[in-house]
PyMOL commands that place a pseudoatom at each C-alpha (Angstrom):
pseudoatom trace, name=CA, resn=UNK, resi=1, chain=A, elem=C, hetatm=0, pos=[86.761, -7.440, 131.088]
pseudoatom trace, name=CA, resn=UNK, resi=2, chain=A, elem=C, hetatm=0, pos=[83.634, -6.238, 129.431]
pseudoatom trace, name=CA, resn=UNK, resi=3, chain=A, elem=C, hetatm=0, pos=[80.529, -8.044, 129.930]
pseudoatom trace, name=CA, resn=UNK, resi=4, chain=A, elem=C, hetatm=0, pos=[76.887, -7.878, 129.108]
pseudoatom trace, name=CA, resn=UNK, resi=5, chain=A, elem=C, hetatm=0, pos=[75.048, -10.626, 129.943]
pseudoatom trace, name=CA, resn=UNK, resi=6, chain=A, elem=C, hetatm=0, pos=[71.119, -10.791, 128.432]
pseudoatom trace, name=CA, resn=UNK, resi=7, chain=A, elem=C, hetatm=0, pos=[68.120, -12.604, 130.232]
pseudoatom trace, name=CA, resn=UNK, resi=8, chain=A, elem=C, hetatm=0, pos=[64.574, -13.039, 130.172]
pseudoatom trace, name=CA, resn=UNK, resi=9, chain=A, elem=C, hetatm=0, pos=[64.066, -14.442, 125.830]
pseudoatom trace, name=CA, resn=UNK, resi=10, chain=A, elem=C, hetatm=0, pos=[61.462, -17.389, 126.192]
pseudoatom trace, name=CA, resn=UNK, resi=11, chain=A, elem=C, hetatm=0, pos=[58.873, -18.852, 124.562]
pseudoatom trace, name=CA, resn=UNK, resi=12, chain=A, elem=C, hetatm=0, pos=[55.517, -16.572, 124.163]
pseudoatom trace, name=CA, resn=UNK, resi=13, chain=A, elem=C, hetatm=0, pos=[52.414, -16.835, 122.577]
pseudoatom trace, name=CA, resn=UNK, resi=14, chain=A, elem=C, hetatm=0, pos=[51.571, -13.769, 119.841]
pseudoatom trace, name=CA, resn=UNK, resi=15, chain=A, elem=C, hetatm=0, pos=[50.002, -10.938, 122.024]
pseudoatom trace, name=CA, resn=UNK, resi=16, chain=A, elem=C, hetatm=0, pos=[52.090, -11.590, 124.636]
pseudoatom trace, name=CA, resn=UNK, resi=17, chain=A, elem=C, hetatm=0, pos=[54.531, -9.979, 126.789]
pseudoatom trace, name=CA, resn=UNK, resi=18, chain=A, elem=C, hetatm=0, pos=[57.952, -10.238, 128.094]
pseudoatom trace, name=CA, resn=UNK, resi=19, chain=A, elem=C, hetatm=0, pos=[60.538, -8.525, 129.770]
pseudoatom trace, name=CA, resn=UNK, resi=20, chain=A, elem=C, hetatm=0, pos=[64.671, -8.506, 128.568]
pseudoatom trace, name=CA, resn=UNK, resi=21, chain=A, elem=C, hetatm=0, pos=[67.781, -7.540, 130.883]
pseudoatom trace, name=CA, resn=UNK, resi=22, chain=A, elem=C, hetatm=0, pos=[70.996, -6.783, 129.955]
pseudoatom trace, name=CA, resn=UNK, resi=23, chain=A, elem=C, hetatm=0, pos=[73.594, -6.675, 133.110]
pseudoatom trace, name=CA, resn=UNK, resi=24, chain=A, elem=C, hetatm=0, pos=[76.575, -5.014, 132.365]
pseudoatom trace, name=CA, resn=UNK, resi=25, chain=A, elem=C, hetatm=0, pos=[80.134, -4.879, 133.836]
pseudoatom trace, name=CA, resn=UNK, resi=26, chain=A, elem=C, hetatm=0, pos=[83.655, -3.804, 133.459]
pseudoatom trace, name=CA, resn=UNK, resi=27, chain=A, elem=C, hetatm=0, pos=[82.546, -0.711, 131.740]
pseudoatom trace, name=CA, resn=UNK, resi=28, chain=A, elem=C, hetatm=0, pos=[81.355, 2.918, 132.724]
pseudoatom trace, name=CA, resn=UNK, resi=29, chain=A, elem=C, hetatm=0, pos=[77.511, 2.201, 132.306]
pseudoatom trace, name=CA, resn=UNK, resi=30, chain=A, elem=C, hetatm=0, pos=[76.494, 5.671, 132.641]
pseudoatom trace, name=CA, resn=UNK, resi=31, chain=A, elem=C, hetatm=0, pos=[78.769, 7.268, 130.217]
pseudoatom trace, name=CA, resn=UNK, resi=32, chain=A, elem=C, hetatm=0, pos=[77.548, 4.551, 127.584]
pseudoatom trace, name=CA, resn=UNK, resi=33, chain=A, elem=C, hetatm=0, pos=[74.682, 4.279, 125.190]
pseudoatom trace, name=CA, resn=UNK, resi=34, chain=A, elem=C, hetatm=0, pos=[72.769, 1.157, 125.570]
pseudoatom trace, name=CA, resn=UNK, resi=35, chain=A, elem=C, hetatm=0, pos=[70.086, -0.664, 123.386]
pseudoatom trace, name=CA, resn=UNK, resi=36, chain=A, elem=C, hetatm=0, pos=[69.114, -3.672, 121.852]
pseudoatom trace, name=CA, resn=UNK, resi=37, chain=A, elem=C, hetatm=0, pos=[69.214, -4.756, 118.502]
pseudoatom trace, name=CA, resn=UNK, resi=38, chain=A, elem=C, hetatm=0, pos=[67.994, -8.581, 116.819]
pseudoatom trace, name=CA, resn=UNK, resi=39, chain=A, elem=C, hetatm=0, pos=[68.898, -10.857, 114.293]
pseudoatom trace, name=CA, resn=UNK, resi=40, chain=A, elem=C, hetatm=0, pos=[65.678, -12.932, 113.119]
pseudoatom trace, name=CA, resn=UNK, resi=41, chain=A, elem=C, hetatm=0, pos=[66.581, -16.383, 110.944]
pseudoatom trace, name=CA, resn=UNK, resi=42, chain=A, elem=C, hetatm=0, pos=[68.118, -15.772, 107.551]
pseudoatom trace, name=CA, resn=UNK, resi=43, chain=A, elem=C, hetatm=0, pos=[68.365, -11.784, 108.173]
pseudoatom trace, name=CA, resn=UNK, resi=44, chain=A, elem=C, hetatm=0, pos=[70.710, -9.314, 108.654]
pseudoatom trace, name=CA, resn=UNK, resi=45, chain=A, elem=C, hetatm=0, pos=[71.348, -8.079, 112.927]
pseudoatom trace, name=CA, resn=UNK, resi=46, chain=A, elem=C, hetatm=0, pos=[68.948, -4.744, 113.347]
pseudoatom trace, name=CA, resn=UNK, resi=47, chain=A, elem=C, hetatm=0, pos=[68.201, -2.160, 115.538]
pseudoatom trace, name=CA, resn=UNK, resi=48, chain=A, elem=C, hetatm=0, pos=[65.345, -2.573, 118.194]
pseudoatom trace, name=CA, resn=UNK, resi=49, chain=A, elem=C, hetatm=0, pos=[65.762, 0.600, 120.476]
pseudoatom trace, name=CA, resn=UNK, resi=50, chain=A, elem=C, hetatm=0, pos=[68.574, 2.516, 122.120]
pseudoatom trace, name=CA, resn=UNK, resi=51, chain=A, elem=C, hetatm=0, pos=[68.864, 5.001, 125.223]
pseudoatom trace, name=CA, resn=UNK, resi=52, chain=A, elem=C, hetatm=0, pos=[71.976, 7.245, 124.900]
pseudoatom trace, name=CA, resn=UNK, resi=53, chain=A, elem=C, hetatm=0, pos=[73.998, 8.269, 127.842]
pseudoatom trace, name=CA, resn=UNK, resi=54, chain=A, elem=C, hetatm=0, pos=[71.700, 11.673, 128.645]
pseudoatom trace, name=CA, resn=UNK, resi=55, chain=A, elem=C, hetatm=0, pos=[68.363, 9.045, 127.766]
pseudoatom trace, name=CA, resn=UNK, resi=56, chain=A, elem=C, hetatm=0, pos=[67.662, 10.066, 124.838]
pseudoatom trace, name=CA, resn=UNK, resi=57, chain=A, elem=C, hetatm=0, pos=[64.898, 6.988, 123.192]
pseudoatom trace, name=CA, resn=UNK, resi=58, chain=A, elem=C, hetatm=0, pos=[64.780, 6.087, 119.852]
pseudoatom trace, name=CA, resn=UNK, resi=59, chain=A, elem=C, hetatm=0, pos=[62.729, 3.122, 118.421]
pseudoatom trace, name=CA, resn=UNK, resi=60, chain=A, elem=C, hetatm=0, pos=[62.679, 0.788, 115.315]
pseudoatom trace, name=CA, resn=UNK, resi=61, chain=A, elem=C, hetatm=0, pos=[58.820, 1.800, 113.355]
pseudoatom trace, name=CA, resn=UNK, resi=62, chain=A, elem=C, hetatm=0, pos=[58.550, -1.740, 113.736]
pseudoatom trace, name=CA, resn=UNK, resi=63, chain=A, elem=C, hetatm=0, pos=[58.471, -1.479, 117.343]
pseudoatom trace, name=CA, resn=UNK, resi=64, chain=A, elem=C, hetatm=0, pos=[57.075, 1.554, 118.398]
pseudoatom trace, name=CA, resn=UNK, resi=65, chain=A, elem=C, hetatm=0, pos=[54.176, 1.675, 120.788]
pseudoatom trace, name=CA, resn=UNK, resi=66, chain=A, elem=C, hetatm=0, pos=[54.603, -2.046, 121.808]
pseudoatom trace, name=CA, resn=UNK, resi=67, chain=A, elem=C, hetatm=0, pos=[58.242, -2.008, 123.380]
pseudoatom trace, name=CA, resn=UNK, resi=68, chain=A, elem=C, hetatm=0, pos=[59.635, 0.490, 126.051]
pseudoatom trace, name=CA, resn=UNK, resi=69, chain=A, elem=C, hetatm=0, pos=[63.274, 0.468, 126.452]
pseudoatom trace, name=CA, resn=UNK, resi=70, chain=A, elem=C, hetatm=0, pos=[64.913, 1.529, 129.922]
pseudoatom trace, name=CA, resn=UNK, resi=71, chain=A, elem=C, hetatm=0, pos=[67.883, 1.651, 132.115]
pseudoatom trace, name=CA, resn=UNK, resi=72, chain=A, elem=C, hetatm=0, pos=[68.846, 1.950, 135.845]
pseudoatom trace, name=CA, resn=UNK, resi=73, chain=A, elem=C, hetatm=0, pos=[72.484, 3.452, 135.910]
pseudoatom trace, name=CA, resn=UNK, resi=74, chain=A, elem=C, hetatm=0, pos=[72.736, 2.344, 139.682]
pseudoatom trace, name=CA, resn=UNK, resi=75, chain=A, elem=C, hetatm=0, pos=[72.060, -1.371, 138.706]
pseudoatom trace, name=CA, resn=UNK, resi=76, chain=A, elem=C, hetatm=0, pos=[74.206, -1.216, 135.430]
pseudoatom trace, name=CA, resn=UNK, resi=77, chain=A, elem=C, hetatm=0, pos=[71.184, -2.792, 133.639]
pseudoatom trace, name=CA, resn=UNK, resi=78, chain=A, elem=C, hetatm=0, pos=[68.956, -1.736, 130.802]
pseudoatom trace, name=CA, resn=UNK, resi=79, chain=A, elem=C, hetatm=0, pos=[65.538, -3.264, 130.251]
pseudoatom trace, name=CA, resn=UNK, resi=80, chain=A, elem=C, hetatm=0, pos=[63.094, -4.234, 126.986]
pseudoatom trace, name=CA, resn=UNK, resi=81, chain=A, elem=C, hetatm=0, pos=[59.996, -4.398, 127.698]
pseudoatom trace, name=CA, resn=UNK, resi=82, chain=A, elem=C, hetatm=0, pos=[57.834, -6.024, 124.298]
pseudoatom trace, name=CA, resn=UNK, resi=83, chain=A, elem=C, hetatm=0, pos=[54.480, -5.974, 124.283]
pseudoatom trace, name=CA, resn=UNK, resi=84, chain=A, elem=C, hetatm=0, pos=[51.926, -7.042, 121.639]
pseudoatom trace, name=CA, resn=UNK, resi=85, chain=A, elem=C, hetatm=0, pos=[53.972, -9.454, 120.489]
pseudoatom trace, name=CA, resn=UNK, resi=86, chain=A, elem=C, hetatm=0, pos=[54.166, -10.845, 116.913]
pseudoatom trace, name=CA, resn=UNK, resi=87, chain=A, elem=C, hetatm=0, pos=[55.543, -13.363, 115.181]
pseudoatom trace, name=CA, resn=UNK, resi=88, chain=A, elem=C, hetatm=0, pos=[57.910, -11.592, 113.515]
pseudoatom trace, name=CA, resn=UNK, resi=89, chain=A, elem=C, hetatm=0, pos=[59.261, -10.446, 116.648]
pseudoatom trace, name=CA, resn=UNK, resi=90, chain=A, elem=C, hetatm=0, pos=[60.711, -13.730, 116.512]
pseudoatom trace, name=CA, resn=UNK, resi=91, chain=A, elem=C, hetatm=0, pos=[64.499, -13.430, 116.917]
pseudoatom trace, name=CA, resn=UNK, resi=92, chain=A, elem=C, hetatm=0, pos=[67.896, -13.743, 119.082]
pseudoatom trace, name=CA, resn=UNK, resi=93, chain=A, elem=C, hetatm=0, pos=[67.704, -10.369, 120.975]
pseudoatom trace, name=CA, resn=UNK, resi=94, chain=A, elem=C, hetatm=0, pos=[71.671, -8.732, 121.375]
pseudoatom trace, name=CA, resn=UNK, resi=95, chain=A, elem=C, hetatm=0, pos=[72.354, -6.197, 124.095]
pseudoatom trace, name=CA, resn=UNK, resi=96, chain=A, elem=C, hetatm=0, pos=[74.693, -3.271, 123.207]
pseudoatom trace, name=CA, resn=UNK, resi=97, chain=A, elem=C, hetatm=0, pos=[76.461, -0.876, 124.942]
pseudoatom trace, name=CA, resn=UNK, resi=98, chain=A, elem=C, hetatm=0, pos=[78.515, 1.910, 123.047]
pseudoatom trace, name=CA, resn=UNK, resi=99, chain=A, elem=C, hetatm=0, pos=[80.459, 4.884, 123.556]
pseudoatom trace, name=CA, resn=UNK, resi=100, chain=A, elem=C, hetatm=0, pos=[83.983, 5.217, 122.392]
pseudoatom trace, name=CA, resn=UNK, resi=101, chain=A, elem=C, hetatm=0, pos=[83.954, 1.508, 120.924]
pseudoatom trace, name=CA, resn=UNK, resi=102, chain=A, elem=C, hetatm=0, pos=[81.483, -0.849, 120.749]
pseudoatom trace, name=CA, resn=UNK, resi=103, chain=A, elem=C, hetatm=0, pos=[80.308, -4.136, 123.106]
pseudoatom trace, name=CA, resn=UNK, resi=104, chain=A, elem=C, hetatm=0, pos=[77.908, -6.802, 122.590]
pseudoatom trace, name=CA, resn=UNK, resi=105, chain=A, elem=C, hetatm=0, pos=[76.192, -9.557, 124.384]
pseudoatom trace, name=CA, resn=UNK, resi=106, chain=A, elem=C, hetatm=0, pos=[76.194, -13.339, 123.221]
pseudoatom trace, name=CA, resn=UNK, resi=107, chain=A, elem=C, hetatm=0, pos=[72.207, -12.716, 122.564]
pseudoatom trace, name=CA, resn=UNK, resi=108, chain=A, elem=C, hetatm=0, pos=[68.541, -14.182, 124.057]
pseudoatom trace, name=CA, resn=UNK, resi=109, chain=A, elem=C, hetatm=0, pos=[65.837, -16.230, 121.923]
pseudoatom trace, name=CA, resn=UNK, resi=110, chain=A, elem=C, hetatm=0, pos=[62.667, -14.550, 121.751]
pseudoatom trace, name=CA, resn=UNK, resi=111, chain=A, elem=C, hetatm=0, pos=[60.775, -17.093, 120.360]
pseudoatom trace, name=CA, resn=UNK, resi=112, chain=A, elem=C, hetatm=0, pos=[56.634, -15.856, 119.702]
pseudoatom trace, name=CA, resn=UNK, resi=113, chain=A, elem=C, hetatm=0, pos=[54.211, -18.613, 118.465]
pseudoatom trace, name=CA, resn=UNK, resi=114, chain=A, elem=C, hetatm=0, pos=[51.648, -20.019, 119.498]
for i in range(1, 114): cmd.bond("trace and resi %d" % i, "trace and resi %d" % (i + 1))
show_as sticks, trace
zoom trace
């Protein structure tokens, strides 16, 4: 059974920091592209950042230069780190993991006010 299981979404005030996992299981972690995609009140899911299989990064405009995306292949977990955070970062933050079909995560509130 296929699980990915986010942590770390709290409450933070704008210019903050914080720092998402996603622990996955019950798939070949290595051989999968990972990333992270959100879904903000009233819009549609979107992409965040991804690291394919052989690390390759890409980023959302949005969020370049303020989040680093990583993984560890020998602890099955991939990491967001957001920085500078804005408001509008504001959203339920989904872990993916994809290679011949896709997986998701149930999702973490990033909530950034102050």
């Amino acid at each position: 059974q296929v699980q990915l299981v986010e942590s770390g979404g709290n409450l933070v005030q704008p210019g903050g920091s914080l720092r998402l996992s996603c622990a996955a299981s019950g798939i070949n972690f290595s051989f999968n592209n990972m990333g992270w995609y959100r879904q903000a009140p009233g819009k549609e899911r979107e992409l965040v950042a991804v690291i394919s299989s052989g690390g390759r990064i890409n980023y959302a405009d949005s969020v370049k230069g303020r989040f680093t995306i990583s993984r560890d292949n020998a602890k099955n977990t991939v990491y967001l780190q957001m920085n500078s955070l804005k408001p509008e970062d504001t959203a339920v933050y989904y872990c993916y993991a994809g290679r011949y079909r896709d997986y998701w995560g149930k999702g973490t509130l990033v909530t950034v006010s102050s």
